[in-house]
Biotite code that builds the C-alpha atoms (Angstrom):
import biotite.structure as struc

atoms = struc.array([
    struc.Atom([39.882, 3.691, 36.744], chain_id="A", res_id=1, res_name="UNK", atom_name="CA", element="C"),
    struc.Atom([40.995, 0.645, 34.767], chain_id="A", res_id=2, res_name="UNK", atom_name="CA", element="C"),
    struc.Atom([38.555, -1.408, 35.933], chain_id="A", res_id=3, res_name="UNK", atom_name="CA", element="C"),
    struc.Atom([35.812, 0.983, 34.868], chain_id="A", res_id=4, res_name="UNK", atom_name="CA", element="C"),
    struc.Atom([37.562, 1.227, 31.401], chain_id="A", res_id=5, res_name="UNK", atom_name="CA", element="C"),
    struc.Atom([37.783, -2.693, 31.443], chain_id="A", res_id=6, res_name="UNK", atom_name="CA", element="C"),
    struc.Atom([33.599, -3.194, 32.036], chain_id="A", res_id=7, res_name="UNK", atom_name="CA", element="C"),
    struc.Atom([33.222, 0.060, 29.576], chain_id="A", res_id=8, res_name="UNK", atom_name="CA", element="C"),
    struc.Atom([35.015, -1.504, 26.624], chain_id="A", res_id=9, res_name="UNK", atom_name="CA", element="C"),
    struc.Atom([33.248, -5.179, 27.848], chain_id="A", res_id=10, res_name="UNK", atom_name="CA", element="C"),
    struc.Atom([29.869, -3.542, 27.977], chain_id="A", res_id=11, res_name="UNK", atom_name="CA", element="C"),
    struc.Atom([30.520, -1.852, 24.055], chain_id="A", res_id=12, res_name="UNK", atom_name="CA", element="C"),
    struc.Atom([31.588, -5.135, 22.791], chain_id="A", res_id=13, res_name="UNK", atom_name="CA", element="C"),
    struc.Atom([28.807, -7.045, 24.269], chain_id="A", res_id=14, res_name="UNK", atom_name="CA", element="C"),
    struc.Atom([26.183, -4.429, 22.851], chain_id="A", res_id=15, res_name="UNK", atom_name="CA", element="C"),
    struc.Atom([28.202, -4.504, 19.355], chain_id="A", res_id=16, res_name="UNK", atom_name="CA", element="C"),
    struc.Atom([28.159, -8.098, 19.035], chain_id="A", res_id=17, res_name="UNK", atom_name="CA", element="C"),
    struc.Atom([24.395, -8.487, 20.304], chain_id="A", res_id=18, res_name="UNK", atom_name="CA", element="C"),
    struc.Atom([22.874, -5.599, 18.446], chain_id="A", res_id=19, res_name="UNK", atom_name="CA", element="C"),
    struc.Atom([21.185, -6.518, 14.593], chain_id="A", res_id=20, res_name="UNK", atom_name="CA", element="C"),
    struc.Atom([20.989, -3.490, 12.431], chain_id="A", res_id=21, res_name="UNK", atom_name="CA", element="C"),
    struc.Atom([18.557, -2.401, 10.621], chain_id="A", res_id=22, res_name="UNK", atom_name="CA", element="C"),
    struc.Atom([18.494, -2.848, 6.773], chain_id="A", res_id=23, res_name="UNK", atom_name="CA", element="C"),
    struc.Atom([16.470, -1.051, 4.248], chain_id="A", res_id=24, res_name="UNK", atom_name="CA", element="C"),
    struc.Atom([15.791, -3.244, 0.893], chain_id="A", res_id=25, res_name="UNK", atom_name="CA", element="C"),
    struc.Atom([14.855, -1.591, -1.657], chain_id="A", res_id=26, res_name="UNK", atom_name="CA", element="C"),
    struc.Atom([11.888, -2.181, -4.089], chain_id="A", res_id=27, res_name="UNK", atom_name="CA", element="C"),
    struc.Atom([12.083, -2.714, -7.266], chain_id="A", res_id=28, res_name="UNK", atom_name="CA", element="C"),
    struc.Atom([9.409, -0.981, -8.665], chain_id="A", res_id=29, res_name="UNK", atom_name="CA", element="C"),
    struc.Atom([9.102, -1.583, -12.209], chain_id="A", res_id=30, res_name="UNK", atom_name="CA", element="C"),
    struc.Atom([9.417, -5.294, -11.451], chain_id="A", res_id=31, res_name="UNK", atom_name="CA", element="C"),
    struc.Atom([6.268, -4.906, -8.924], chain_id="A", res_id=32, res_name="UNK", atom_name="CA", element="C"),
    struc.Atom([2.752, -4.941, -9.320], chain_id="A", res_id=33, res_name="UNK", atom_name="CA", element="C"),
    struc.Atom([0.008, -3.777, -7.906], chain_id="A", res_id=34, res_name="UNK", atom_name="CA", element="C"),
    struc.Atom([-3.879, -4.821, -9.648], chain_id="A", res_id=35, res_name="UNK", atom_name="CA", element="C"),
    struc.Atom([-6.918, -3.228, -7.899], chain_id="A", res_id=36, res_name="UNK", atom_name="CA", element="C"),
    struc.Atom([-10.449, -4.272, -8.300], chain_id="A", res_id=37, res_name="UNK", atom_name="CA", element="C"),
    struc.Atom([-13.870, -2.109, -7.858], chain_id="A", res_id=38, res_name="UNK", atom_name="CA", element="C"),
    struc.Atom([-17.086, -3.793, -7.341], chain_id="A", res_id=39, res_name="UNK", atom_name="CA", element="C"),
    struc.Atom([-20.444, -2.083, -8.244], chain_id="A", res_id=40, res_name="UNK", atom_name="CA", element="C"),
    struc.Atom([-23.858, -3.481, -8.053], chain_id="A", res_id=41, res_name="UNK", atom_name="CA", element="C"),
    struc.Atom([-23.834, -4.802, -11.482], chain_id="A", res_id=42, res_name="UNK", atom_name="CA", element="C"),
    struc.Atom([-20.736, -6.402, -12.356], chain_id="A", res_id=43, res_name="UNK", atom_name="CA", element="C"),
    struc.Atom([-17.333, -4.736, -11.427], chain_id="A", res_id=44, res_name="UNK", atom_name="CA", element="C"),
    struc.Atom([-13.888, -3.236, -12.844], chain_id="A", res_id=45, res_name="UNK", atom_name="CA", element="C"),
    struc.Atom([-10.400, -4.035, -12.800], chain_id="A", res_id=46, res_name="UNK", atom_name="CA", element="C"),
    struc.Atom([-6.816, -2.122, -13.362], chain_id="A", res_id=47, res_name="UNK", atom_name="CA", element="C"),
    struc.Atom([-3.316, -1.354, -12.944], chain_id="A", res_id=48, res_name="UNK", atom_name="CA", element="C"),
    struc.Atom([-1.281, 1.182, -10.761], chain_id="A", res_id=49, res_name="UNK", atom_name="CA", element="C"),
    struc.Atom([2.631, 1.521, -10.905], chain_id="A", res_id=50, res_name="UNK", atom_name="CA", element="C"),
    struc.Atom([4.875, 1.526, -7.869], chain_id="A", res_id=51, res_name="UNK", atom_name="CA", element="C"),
    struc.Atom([6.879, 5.308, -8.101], chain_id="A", res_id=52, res_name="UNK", atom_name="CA", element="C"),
    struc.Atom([8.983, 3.662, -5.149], chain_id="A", res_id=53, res_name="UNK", atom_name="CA", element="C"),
    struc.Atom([9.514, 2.090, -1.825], chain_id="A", res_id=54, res_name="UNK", atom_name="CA", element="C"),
    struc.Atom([11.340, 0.279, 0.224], chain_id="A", res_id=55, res_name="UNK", atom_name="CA", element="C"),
    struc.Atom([11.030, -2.613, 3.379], chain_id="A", res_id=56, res_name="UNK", atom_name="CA", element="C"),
    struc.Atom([13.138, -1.936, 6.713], chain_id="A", res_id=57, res_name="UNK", atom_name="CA", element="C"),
    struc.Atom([14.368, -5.050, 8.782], chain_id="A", res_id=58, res_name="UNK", atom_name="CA", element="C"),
    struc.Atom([15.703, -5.586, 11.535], chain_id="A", res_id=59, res_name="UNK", atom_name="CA", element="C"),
    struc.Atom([17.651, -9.502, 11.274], chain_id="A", res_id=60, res_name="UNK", atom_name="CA", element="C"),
    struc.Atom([14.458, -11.272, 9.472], chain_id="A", res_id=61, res_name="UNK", atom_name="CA", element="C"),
    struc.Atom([11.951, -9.370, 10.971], chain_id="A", res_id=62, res_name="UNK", atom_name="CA", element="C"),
    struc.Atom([10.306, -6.315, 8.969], chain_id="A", res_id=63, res_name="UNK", atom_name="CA", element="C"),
    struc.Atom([9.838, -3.292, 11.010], chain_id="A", res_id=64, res_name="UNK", atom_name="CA", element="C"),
    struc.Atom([8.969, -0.464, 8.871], chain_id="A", res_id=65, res_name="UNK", atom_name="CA", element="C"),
    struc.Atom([8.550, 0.468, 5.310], chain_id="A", res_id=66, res_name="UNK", atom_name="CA", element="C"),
    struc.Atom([7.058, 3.255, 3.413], chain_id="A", res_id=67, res_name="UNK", atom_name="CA", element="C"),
    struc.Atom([5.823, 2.959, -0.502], chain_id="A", res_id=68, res_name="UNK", atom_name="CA", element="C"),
    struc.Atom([4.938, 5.443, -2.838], chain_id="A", res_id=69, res_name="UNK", atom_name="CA", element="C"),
    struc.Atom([2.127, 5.006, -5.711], chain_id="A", res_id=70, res_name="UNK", atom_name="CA", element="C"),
    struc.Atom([2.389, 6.501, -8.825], chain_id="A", res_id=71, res_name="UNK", atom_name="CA", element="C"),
    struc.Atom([-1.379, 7.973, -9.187], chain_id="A", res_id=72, res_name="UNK", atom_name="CA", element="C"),
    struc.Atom([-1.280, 9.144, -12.903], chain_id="A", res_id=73, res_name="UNK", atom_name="CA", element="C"),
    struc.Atom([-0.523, 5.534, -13.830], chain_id="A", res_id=74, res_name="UNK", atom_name="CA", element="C"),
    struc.Atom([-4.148, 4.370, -13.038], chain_id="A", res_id=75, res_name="UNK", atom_name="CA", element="C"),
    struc.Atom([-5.310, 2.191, -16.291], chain_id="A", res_id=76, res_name="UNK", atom_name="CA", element="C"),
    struc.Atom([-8.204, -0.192, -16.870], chain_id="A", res_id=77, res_name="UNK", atom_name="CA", element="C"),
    struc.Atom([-7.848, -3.342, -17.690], chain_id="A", res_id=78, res_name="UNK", atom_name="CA", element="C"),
    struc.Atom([-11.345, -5.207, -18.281], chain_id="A", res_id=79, res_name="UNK", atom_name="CA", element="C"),
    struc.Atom([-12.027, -2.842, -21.237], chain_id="A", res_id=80, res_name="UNK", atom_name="CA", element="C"),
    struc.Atom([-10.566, -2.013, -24.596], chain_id="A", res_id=81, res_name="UNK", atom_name="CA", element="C"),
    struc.Atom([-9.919, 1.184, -26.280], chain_id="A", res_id=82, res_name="UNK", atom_name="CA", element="C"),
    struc.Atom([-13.057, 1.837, -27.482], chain_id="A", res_id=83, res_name="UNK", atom_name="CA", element="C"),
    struc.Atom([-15.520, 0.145, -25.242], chain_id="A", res_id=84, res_name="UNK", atom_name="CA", element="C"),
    struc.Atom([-15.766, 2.366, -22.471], chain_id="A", res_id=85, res_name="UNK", atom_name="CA", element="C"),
    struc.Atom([-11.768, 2.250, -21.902], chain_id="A", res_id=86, res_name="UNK", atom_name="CA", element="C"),
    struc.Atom([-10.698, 5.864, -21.609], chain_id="A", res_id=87, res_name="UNK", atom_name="CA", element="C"),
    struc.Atom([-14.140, 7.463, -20.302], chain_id="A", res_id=88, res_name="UNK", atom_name="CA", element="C"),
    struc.Atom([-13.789, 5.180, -17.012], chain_id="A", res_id=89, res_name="UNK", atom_name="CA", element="C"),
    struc.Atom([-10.115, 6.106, -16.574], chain_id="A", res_id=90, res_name="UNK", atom_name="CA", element="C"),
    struc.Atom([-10.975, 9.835, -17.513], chain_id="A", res_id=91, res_name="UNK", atom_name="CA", element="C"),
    struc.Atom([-13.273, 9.188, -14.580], chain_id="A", res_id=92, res_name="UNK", atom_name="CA", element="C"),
    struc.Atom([-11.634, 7.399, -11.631], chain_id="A", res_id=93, res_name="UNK", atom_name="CA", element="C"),
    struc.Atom([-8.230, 10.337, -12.516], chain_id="A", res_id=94, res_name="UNK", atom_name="CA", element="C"),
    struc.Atom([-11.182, 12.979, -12.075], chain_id="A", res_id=95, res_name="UNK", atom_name="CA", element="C"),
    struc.Atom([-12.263, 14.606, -8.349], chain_id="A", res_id=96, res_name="UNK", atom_name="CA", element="C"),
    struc.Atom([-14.901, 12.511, -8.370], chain_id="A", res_id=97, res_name="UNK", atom_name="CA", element="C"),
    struc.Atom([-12.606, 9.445, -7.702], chain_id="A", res_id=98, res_name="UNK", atom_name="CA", element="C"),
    struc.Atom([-8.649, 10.257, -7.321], chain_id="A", res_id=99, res_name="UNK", atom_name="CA", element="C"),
    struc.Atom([-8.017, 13.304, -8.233], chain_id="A", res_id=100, res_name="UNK", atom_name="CA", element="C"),
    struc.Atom([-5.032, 12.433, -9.995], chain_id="A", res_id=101, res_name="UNK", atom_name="CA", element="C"),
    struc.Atom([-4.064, 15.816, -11.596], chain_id="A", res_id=102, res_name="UNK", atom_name="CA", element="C"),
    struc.Atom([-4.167, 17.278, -8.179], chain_id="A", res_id=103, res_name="UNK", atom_name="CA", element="C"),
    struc.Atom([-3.080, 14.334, -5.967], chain_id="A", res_id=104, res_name="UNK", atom_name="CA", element="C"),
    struc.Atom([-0.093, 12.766, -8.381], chain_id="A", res_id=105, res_name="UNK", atom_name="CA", element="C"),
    struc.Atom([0.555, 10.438, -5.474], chain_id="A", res_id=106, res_name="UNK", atom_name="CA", element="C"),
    struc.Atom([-0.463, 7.857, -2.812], chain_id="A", res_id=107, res_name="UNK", atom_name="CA", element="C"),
    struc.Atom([1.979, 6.768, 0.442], chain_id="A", res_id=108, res_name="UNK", atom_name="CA", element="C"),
    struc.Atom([1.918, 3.905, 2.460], chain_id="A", res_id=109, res_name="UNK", atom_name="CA", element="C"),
    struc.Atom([4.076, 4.230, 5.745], chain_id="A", res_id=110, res_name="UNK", atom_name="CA", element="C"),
    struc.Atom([4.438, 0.912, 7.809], chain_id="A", res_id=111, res_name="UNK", atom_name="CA", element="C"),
    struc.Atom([4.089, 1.563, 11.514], chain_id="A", res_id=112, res_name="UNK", atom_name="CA", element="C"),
    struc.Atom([4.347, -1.447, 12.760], chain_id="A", res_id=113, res_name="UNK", atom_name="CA", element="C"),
    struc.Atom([4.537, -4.978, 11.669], chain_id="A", res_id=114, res_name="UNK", atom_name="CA", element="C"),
    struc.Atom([4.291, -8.221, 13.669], chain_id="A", res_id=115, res_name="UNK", atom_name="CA", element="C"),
    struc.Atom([5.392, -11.741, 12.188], chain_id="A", res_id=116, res_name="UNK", atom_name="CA", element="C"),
    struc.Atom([2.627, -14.645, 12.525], chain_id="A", res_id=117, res_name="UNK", atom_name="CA", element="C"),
    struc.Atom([2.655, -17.710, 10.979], chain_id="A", res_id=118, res_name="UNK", atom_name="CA", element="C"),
    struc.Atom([1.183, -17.003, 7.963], chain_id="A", res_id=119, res_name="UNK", atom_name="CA", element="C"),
    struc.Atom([3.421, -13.844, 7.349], chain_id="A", res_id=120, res_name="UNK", atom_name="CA", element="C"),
    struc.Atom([3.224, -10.566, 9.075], chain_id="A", res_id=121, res_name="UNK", atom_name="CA", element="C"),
    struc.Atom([0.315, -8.487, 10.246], chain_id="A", res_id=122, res_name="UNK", atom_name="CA", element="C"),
    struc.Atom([0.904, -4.982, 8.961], chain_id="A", res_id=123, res_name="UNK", atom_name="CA", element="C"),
    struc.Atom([-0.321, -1.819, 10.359], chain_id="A", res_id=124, res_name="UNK", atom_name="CA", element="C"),
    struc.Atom([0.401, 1.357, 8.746], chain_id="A", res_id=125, res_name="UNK", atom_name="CA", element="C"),
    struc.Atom([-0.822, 4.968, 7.420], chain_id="A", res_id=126, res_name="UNK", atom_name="CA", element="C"),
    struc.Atom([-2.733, 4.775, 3.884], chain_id="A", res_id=127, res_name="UNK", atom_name="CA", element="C"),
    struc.Atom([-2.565, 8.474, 2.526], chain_id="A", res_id=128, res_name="UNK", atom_name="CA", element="C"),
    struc.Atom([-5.115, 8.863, -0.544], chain_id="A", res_id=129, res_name="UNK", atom_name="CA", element="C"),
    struc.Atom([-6.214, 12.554, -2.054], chain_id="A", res_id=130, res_name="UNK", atom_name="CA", element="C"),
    struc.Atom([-4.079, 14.057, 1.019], chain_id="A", res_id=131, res_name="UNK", atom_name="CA", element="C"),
    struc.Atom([-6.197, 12.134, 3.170], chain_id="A", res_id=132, res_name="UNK", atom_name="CA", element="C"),
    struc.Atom([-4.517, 9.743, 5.752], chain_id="A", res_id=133, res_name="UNK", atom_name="CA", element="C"),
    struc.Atom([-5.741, 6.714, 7.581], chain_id="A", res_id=134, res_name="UNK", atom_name="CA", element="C"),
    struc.Atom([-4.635, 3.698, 9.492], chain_id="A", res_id=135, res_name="UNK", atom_name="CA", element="C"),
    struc.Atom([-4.969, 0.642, 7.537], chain_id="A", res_id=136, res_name="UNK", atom_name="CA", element="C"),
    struc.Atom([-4.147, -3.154, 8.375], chain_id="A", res_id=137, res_name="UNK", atom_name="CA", element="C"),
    struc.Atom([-3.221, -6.360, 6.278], chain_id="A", res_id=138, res_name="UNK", atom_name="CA", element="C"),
    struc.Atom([-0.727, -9.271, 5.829], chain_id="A", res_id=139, res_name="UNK", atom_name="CA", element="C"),
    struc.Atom([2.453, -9.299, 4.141], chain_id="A", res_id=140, res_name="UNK", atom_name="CA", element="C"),
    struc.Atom([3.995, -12.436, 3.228], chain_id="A", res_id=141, res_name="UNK", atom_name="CA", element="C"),
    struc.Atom([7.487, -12.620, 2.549], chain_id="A", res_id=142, res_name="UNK", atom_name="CA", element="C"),
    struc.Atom([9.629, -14.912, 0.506], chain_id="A", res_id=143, res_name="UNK", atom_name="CA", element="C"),
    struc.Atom([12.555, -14.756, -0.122], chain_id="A", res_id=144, res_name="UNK", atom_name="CA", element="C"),
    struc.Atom([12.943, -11.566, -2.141], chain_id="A", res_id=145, res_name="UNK", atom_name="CA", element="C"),
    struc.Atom([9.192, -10.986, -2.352], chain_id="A", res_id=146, res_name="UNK", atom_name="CA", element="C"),
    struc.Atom([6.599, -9.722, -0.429], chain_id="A", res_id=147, res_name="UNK", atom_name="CA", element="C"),
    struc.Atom([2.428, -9.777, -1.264], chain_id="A", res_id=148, res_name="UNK", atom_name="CA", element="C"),
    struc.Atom([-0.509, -8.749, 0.001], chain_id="A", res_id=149, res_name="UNK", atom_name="CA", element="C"),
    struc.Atom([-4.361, -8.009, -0.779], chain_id="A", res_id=150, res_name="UNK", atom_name="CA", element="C"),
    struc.Atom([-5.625, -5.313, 1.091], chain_id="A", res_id=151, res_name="UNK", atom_name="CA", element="C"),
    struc.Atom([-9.155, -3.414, 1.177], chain_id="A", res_id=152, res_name="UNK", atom_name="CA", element="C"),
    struc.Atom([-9.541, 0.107, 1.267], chain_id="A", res_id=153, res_name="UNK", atom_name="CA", element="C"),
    struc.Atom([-12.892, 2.278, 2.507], chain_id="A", res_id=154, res_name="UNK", atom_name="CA", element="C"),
    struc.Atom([-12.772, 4.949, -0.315], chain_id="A", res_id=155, res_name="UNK", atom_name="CA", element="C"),
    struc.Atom([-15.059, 6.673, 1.684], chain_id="A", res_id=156, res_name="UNK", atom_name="CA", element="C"),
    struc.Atom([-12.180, 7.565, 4.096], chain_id="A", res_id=157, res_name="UNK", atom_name="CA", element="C"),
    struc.Atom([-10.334, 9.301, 1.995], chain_id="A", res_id=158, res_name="UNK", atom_name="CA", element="C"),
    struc.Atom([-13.717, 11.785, 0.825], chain_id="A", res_id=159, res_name="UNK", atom_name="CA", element="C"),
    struc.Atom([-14.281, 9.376, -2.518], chain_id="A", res_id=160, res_name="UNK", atom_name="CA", element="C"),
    struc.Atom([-18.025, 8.983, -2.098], chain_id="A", res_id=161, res_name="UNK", atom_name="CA", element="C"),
    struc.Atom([-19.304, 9.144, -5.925], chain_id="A", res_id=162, res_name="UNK", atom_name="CA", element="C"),
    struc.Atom([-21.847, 6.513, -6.162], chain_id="A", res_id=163, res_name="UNK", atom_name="CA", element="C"),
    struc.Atom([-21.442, 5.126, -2.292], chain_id="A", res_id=164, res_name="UNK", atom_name="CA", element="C"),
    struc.Atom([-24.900, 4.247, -1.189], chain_id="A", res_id=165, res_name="UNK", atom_name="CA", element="C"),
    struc.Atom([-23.320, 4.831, 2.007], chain_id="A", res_id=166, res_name="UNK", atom_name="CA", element="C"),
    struc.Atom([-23.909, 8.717, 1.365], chain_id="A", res_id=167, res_name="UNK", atom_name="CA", element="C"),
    struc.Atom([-26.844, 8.918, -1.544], chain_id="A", res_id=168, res_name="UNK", atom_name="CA", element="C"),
    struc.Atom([-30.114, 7.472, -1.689], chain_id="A", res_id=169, res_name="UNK", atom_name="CA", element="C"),
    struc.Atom([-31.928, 5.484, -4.756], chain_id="A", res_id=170, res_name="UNK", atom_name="CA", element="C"),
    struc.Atom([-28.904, 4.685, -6.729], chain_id="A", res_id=171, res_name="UNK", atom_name="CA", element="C"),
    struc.Atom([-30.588, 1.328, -7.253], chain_id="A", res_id=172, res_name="UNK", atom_name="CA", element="C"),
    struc.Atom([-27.842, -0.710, -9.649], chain_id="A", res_id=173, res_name="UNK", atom_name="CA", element="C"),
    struc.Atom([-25.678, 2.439, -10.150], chain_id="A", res_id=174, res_name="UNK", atom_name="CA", element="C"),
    struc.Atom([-24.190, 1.665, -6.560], chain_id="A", res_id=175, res_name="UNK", atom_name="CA", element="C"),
    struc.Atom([-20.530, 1.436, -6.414], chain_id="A", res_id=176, res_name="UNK", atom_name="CA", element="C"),
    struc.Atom([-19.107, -0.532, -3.370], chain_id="A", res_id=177, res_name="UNK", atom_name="CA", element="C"),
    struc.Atom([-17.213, 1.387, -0.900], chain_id="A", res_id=178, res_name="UNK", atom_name="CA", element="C"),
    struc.Atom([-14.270, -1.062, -0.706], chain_id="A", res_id=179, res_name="UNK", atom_name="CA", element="C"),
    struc.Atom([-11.794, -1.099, -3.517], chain_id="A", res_id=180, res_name="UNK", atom_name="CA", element="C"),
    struc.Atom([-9.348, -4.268, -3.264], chain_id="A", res_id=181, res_name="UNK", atom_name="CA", element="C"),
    struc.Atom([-5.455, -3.942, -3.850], chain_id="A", res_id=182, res_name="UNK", atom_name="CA", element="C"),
    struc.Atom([-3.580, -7.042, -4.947], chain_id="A", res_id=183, res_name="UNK", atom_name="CA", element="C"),
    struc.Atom([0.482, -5.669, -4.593], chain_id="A", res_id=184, res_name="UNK", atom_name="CA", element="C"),
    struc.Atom([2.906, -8.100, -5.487], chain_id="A", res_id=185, res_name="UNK", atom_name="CA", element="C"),
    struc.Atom([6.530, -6.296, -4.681], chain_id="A", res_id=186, res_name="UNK", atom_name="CA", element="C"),
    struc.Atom([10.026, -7.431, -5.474], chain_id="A", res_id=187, res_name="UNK", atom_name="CA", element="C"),
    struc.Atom([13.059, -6.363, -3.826], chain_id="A", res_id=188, res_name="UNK", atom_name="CA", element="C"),
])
């Protein structure tokens, strides 16, 4: 019986001392950025979404989960000014024929798994867009207490075909590109 208490408490401490924990960081959101870019035949547009939240879970140094919430409402325009086309494209991309943005306030990205390489880590994870949800890949790198990554996203996965030539014919140079780019800069 002592013995078997004796390789008990051994095997405990062995686990205890061996074991890293896991450790959420936190993002700070309004510190983080996050810059997306549509291409169309004839030229292309660029904007701004806010971070609502998220957060990076590691295990030692090594990321193995996270999960990030996008603030949908927040979608602005950048390229243009007030006045020169401004507020009719934003009125557009927060309509159903884009995002949806009155009905779908929100956009989550849940890291599944994440792999460190030499260059960073590769990322997989579930993209959820207009209650619409996907598996999506990329690389994060992380330094120190920032992480970054450009990513690509198929609109047309997440039922945001307005303009795809993909889905309608003889849109000639009203084609919009099906990929939308995400530049995310985060700070923790």
């Amino acid at each position: 019986m002592k013995t078997r208490l004796t390789l008990l408490i051994i095997a405990i401490t062995v686990i205890a001392t061996t074991s890293t924990f896991a450790q959420k960081k936190k993002i700070k959101a309004s510190e983080s950025t996050i810059n997306w870019t549509g291409k169309k035949v004839t030229g292309s547009h660029s904007g701004t979404l806010n971070l609502a939240e998220g957060f990076l879970v590691f295990d030692g140094d090594n990321i193995t989960g996270g999960e990030f919430v996008v603030d949908m409402t927040t979608l602005a325009v950048t390229d243009l000014k007030s006045g020169q086309g401004k507020e009719k494209l934003e009125g557009h991309l927060n309509s159903d024929d884009f995002f949806g943005s009155s009905n779908y306030k929100s956009s989550k990205l849940v890291i599944t798994k994440a792999k460190k390489t030499s260059s960073g880590y590769t990322v997989a994870g579930d993209l959820t867009i207009k209650g619409k949800t996907n598996p999506i890949k990329f690389i994060l790198t992380v330094k120190g207490n920032t992480a970054s990554t450009t990513l690509k996203v198929d609109r047309t996965a997440y039922d945001i075909k307005y303009g795809s030539g993909s889905f309608f014919d003889n849109l000639g140079d009203k084609t919009i590109n099906d990929e939308f780019e995400l530049a995310v800069d985060l700070k923790m």
